[in-house]
N, C-alpha and C positions, 0 to 999 in steps of 0.2 A: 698244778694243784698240790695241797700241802707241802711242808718246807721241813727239812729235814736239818739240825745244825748239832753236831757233837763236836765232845773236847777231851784228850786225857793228856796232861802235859804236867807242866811246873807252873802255869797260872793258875788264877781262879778262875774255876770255869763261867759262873754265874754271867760276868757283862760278857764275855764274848758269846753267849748262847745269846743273852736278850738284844747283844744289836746283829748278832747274825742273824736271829727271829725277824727284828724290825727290816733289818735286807732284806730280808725273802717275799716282806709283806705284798709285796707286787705278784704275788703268786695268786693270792684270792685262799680267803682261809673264814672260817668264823669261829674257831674256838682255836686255845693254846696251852701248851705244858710243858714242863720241866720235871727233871730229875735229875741231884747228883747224890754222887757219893762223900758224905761228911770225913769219911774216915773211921766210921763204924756201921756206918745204917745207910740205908739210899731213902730219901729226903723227895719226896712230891708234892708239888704245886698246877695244879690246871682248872683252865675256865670257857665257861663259852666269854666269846668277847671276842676284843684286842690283846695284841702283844703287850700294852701301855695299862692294861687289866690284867695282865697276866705277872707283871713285875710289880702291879702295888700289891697281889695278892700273893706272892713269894716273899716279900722283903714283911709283910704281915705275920708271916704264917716261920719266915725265919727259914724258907729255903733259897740260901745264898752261899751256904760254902763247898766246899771241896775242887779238887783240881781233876775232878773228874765228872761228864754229866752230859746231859743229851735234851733238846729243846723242840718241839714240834710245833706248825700250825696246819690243822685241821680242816679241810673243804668235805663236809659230811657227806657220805654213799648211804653207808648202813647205821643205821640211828641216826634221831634227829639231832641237830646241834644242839650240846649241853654239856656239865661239866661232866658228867659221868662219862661221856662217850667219848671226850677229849682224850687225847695222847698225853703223856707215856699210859701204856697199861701192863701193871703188874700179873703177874700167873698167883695161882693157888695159892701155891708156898709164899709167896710175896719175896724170894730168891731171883727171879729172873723179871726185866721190865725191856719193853721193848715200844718203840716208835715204828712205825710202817705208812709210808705211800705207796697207795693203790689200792685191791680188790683183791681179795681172795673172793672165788667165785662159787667153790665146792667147800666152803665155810660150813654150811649147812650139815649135809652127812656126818663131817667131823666134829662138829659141836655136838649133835647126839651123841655118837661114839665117846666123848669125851663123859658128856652127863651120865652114860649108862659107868661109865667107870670111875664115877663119885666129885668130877669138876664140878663146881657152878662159876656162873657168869654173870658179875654186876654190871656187862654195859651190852650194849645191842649192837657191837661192833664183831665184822669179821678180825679182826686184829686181836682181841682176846681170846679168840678160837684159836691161831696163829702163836700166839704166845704160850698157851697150853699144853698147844702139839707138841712146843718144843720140848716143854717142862715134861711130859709124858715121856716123851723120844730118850732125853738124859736120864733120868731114870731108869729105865725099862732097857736101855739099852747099857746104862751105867758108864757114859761114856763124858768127855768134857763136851762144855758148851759149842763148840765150833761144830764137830761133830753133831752134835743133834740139830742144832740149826740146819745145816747139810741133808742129814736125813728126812727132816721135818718137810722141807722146801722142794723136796723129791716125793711130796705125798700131797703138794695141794698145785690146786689149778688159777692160772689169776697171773696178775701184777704185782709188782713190788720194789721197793728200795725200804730196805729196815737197818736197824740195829740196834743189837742186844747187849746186852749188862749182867752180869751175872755177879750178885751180891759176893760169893765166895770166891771169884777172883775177878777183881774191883780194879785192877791192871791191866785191862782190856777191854776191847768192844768190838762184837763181830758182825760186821757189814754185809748185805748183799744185795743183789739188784735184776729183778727182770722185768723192763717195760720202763721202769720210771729212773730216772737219772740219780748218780749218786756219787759225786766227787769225796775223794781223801786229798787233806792239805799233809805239805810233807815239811815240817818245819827242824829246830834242831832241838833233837828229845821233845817233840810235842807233836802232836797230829790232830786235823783238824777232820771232819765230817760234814757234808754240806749237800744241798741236794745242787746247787751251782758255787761254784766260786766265789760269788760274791762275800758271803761269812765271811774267809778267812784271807780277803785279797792283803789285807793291809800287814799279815801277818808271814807270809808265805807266798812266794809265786811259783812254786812249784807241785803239782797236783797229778793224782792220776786219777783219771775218770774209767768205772770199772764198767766192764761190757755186759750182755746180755749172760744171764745166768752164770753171773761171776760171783763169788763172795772172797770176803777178806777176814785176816783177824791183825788189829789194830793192836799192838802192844807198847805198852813203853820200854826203849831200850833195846828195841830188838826191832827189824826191819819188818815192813811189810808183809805179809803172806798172801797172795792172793791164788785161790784156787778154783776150779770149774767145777758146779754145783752138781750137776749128773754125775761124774765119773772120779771128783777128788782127784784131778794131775791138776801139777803146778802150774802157773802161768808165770812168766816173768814181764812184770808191769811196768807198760811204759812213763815214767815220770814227764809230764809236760810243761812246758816253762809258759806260763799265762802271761795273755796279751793287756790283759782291761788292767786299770788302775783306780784308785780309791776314787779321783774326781768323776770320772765316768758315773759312777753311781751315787754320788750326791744332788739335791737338787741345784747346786749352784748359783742360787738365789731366786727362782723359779719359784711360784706358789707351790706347783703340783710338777710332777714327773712330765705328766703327758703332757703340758705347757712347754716345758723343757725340751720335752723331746718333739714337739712339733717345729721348735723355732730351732733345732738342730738338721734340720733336714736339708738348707743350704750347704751345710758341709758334709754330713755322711751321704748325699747324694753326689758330692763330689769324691770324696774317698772312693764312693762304689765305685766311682770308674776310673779313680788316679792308678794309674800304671798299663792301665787297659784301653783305654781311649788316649789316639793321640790323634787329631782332628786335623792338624795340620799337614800329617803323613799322609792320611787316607786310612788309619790301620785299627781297627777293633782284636786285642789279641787276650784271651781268656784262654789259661790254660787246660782248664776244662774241656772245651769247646774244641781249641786248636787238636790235641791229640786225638780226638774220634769225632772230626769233622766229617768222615765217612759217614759215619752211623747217622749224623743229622742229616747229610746230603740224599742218603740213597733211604731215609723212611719213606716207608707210604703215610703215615701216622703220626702226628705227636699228641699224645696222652698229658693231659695235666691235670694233675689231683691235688686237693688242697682243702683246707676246713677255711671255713669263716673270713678274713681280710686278706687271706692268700687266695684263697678262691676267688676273691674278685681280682685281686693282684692275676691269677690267671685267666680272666676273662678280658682284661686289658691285653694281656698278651697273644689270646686269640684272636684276635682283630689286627695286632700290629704282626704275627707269624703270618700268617695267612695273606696279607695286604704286602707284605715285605718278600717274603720266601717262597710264598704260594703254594707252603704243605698243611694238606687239611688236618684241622687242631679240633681234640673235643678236650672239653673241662668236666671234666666229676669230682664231685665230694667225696672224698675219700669213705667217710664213713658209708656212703651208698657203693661207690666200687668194691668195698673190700666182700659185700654182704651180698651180690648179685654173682652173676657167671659171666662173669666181661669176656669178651672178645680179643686175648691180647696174641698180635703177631709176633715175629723174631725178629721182623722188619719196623717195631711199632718203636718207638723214641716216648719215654716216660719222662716228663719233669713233675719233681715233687717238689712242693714249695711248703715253708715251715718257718715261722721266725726261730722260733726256739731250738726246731731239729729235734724234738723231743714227742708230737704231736703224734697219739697211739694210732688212730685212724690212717695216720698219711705213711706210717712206718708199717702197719700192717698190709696195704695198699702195694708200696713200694718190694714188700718181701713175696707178695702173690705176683707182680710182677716181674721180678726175677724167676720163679719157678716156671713162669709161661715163657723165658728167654729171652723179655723185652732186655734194651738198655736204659737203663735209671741214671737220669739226671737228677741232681740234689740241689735247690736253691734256699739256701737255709741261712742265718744270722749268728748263731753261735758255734764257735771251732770247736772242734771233737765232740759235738752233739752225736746223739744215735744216727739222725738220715747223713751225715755225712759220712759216718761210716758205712753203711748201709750203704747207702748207693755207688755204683758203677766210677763216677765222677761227678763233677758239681761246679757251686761256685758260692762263694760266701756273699753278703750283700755288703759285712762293713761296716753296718750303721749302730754296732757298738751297743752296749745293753738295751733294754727298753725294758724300762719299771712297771710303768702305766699298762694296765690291764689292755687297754683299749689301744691296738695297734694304731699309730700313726707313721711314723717314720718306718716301719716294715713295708710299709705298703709302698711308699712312694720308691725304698730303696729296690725292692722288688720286680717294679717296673723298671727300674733303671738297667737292674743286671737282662732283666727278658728283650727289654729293648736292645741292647748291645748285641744277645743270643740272633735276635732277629735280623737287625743288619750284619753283622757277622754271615748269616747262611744266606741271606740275600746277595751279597759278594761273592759266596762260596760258588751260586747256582747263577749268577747270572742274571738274575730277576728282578732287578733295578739299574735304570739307568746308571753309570759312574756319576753323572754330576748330584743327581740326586739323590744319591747314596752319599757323596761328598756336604752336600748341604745340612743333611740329617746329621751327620756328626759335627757340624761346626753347629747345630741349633744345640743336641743332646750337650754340649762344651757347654754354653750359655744358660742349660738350664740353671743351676744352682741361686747363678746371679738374679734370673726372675724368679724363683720362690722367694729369695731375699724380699725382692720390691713386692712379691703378692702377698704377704706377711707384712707388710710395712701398710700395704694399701688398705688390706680389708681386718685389718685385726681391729680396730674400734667403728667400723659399720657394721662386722658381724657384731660386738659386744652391743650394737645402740638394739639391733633388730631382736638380737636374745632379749632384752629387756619386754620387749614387747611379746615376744612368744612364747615366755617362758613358762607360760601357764596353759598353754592349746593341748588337749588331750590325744590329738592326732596330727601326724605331720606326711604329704607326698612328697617324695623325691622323683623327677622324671629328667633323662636325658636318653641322648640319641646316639649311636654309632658308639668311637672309643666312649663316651662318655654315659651310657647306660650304665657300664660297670661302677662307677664312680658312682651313681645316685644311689645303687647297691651300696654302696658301701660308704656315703652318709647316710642314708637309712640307719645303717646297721649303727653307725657309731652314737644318732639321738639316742636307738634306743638302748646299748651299752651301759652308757653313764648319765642320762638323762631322766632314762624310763618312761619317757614318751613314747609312746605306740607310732610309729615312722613305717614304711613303705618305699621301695625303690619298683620305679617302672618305667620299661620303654615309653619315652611320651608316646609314640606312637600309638601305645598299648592303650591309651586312656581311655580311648571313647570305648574300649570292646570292656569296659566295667566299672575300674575306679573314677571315671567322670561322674559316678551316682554320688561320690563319695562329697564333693565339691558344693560348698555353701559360703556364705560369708564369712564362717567361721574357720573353715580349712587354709592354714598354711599349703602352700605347694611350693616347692623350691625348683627354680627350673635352671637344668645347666645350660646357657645359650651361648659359645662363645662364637665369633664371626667366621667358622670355620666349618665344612661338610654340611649338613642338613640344615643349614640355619632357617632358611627360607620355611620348611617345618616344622620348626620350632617355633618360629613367631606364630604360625597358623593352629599351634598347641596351644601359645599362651592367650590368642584371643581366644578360644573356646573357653578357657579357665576364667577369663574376664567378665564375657559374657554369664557368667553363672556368679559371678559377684565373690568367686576365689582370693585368697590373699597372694599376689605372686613376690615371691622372694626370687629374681634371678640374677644369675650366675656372669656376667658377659665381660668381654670383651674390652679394654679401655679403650674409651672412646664412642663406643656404640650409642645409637640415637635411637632405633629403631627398638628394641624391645625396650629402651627404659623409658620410651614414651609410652608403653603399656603396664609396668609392673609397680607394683606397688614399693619394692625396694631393689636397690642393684648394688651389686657388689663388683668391683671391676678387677679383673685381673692382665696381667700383662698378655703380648700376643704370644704366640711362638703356633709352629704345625700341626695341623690337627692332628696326627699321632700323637704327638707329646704334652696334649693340652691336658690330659689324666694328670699331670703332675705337677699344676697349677688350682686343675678347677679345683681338687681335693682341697687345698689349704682353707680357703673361705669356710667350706662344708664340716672340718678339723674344728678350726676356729668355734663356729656357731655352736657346735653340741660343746663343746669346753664351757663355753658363757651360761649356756641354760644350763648347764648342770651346775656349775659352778650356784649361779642366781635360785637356783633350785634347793639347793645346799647338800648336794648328794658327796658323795662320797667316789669324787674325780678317779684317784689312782686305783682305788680298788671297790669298784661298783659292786650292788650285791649279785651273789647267786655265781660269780663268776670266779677262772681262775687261767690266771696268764697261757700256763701252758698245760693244755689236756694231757696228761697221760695217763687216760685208765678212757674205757668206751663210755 
C-alpha cells in the first residue's frame, strides 16, 4: 500500500516521479502527489484520483520543474480519500514537506500536544501530525533536519517509510523506515527513492534496501549516510546489484498485468524449480532446506502463516506435507496468530509465506515466533524483502514481479517451492515409497508444459461462460481434498476484481448450509478432476442439479461423467492428484479476469485494495 518515488540528481525530477508513480500503480492507492523544488520555492500538486489525474493537474497548475522532488500514491487509513488528505503534506511553516507509508498510531496524543502549542491541521491525516513533530523537534531542539527526523521518530508509535525536504537545504532528502519497505537507487551523482525498485530499474541497478528502523540522509555529491533511529550509530550499507529488468515490468502486449502474469506461470513455475529439481537424478536440492534439514526432520510441528492467496498457497501445502512427510501442519492467518497466545515449541518448524516479503501480519507473526525459539522458514517472491531477512532461512519462488493486485502466479509458484519442501522431507524421513517419490518429480518436471496446454484449452470457454455470468450477483466455489484450497482461492479472486460476492466450500460442506443458497439462479463452480474424491463429487453435483443450480465444472480431459451433468465444463490436462492445485487454478484465474474484465472493473488495480499490506 502507498508508493513512495523521490529524486535529487542532474535530471528533471517531474517524468521519473510520474512514471515511477505509474510503476507503483500495482500497489493499490486512490489519491496522488508531487512536490519539487524549482530552485527557489517547493511547488505542490495532489489529487484524489489517478497518477494519469495527478499529471494533467501538475502540468495545469505548472508543477514540472526542478531536479529535485518526491511523488506519492495514497491508500487512505486516517481521512477519507481526497485532495486535502493526499500526500506530500507540508508543516506550519510550509519549510519542511514530507510523504509517509503507513500509521502512526499515537498521532492522536501528539496532535493535541501540538495544537495546545499553536499548530493547526488542514487534513485528517496522521502524517501531518508526523511532519509537525518534526517541525517542532528542529526548532526546539534547533538542530538540522536529519536530527529532528531521528528525534521525532523516537517519540511516535506506528509504521513507516517517509521522506523529508527541507526548503532551506533543498540538496537533500532524509529517509526512514519501520515496517513498510523503502529502497535508495544508487546512480552517478543522482539517487533515487522508491518504495520498490521498480521506479528507478532503468536508471540504476544498484540499490540498498534500508532495515527496520534505519534512516538515511540522501545528499548530492556526498555518499550515503545511513544511521539506526534509536541510538544514532552508523551503519555501513550494503549496496545490492538488482536482478529484475525493465521488460519484467511492462505489460508486454498484454491487456492488463494479471493477463500477463497468469500466461507467465509456464515459465516462472519452471524457473522456481530450475536448478533445484533435477528429475532425472532423483534429487530435489533447496539450499534452504538442505542446510537445516535437521530442524524439518526432527519437528513435531510445522506452523504455516500467511494472509489471503498465501494462506491458501499454505493450505495446499497442508495436504501435500502431511500426505508426503507425515508431519502434522496447522495454517493460521497471520494476522489472527500474531493477536492470540499460540502455542509455539522449539521443536515447531514455521513457514512463512508472502509474495512481496513485505506483509506486516506475517512479519509480525514470524518475529513472535522467533522469541518462542521456533525456526522460521521464509517463502517469499521478492530478494531482500523484510521476511527474507527475518527469517532463519527460506527460499524465493522466482516468479519475477507481479503488478496485478490480484495474486496469480504467486500462488501457483508457491505451491511449486512447498511441493519440492515436501518431497524433499518425504526422502529425508522415509515416508514415500522411492518409486513414487521418483514419479512425483518426473510429473512436478511436466508441470509447466500442462499449464501451457490448460491455458491454451480453457482460456476462450472460460471467456464464453464469463459472458454469460457476468452479471450473477453471487457465485459457489466447492471442491474436495487438495482441491478445496483452490475453490478458496477462486472465490477470493471473483471477488478481488470482479466484486461479485463468491464463496469457497468443501463440497462436502454443502448440504450442512450453503445448499439453502442453490436456485436456478446460483452459479456453482465445481473442481472435479478424475482424481481422489471423484466418485463425491459427482454425488455433490447431482444434489446441485437437482435443485435446478448452474454447474460450471472444473474436470478432467476427457471425462464423460460429470459433464453429462453440468451445465458447462472446462477441461484441464491430467497429472496426480497432489499436483492438480496447479492446473485446476488456471481455468478459475482465467474466468474472474473475463468477468471483470466484461464488467469493466479496474483488472490491475481493483478497489479498496493494495498489493502488498504493510500496516495492520
Amino acid at each position: 500500500m502507498c508508493g513512495i518515488v523521490g529524486y535529487i540528481g542532474h535530471r528533471d525530477a517531474y517524468p521519473i516521479i510520474i512514471k515511477g508513480l505509474k510503476r507503483l500503480e500495482y500497489r493499490g492507492y486512490d489519491s496522488a502527489g508531487l512536490v519539487l523544488f524549482d530552485g527557489t520555492d517547493l511547488k505542490m500538486s495532489k489529487t484524489k484520483g489517478k497518477v494519469s489525474d495527478l499529471e494533467a493537474k501538475a502540468e495545469q497548475e505548472g508543477t514540472t520543474k526542478g531536479f529535485v522532488g518526491m511523488g506519492h500514491t495514497r491508500w487512505a487509513t486516517h481521512g477519507v480519500p481526497n485532495d486535502v488528505n493526499s500526500h506530500p503534506h507540508f508543516s506550519n511553516s510550509g519549510k519542511l514537506v514530507i510523504i509517509h507509508n503507513g500509521i502512526i498510531e499515537n498521532y492522536e496524543p501528539l496532535k493535541i500536544e501540538l495544537i495546545k502549542r499553536g499548530y493547526t491541521f488542514q487534513s485528517d491525516t496522521d502524517t501531518e501530525v508526523l511532519i509537525n513533530l518534526i517541525e517542532e523537534v528542529k526548532k526546539n531542539e534547533n538542530c538540522k533536519l536529519g536530527k529532528a527526523v531521528q528525534i521525532a521518530l523516537n517519540q511516535v508509535v506506528g509504521a513507516y517509510a517517509i521522506a523529508v525536504i527541507d526548503i532551506d537545504k533543498p540538496d537533500e532528502i532524509v529517509v526512514a523506515r519501520l515496517g513498510s519497505p523503502l529502497a535508495l537507487g544508487i546512480g552517478e551523482n543522482e539517487f533515487f527513492i522508491a518504495s520498490d525498485a521498480s521506479p528507478f530499474i532503468e536508471y540504476t541497478s544498484n540499490a540498498i534496501y534500508l532495515e527496520d528502523e534505519e534512516m538515511a540522509i540522501v545528499r548530492l555529491h556526498k555518499p550515503v549516510k545511513v544511521r539506526k533511529i534509536k541510538d544514532d550509530s552508523l551503519v555501513d550499507p550494503y549496496i545490492q546489484e538488482l536482478q529484475m529488468n525493465l521488460e519484467q515490468i511492462e505489460k508486454g502486449g498484454y491487456d492488463h498485468f494479471m493477463l500477463k502474469e497468469i500466461y507467465e506461470q509456464p515459465s516462472v513455475i519452471k524457473d522456481t524449480y530450475r536448478g533445484r529439481l533435477l528429475a532425472n537424478k532423483g534429487i530435489i536440492r533447496m539450499a534452504g532446506v538442505e542446510d537445516n534439514l535437521e530442524k524439518f526432520t526432527n519437528a513435531k510441528r510445522i506452523l504455516i502463516i500467511a494472509c489471503g492467496t498465501s494462506w491458501h498457497a499454505g493450505l495446499v501445502a497442508e495436504y501435500i506435507i502431511e500426505e508426503f512427510a507425515r508431519i502434522p501442519v496447522e495454517v493460521e492467518y497471520a494476522s489472527e496468530f500474531r493477536y492470540r497466545n499460540p502455542i509455539i515449541n522449539k521443536d515447531d518448524v514455521v513457514i512463512a509465506i508472502s509474495q512481496s516479503g513485505e506483509t506486516a501480519d506475517t512479519l509480525a507473526a514470524i518475529k513472535l515466533a522467533k522469541e518462542n525459539g521456533a525456526f522460521v522458514f521464509g517463502v517469499c517472491n521478492v530478494v531482500g524483502s523484510s521476511i527474507s531477512r527475518e527469517s532463519h532461512a527460506g527460499a524465493y519462488t522466482h516468479a519475477g514481479p507481479e503488478i496485478g493486485v490480484a495474486s496469480t502466479k504467486a500462488f501457483t509458484t508457491q505451491i511449486t517451492v512447498l511441493t519440492m519442501l515436501a518431497l524433499r522431507l518425504a526422502k529425508a524421513k522415509g515416508t514415500m515409497p522411492n518409486s513414487e517419490y521418483q514419479r512425483y518429480l518426473l510429473e512436478l518436471e511436466l508441470i509447466p508444459e500442462k499449464v501451457e496446454e490448460a491455458l491454451q484449452m480453457t482460456n476462450e470457454a472460460a471467456k464464453a461462460i464469463a459472458a454469460i455470468y457476468k452479471d450473477s450477483p453471487n457465485c459457489l466455489y466447492l471442491g474436495r481434498g487438495y482441491n478445496f484450497p483452490v475453490a478458496l482461492e477462486g472465490a477470493l479472486k471473483l471477488k478481488e476484481i470482479s466484486y461479485i460476492h463468491a464463496e469457497g466450500y468443501p463440497a462436502a460442506e454443502m448440504k450442512h448450509g450453503p445448499i439453502a443458497l442453490i436456485d436456478e439462479s446460483m452459479p456453482v463452480i465445481v473442481i472435479a478432476p478424475n482424481k481422489g474424491h471423484y466418485d463425491k463429487v459427482v454425488s455433490n453435483i447431482q444434489e446441485i442439479k437437482s435443485r435446478s443450480g448452474k454447474i460450471i465444472a472444473i474436470v478432467t480431459k476427457g471425462d464423460k461423467q460429470v459433464k453429462a451433468l453440468a451445465d458447462h465444463v472446462i477441461e484441464i490436462p491430467e497429472t496426480t492428484e497432489a499436483l492438480t492445485p496447479l492446473l485446476t487454478t488456471i481455468p478459475l484465474q482465467l474466468l474472474s479476469y473475463h468477468i471483470a474484465v466484461m464488467r469493466e472493473c479496474n483488472v490491475d488495480q481493483p478497489r479498496n485494495l493494495a498489493k502488498s499490506v504493510t500496516v495492520e
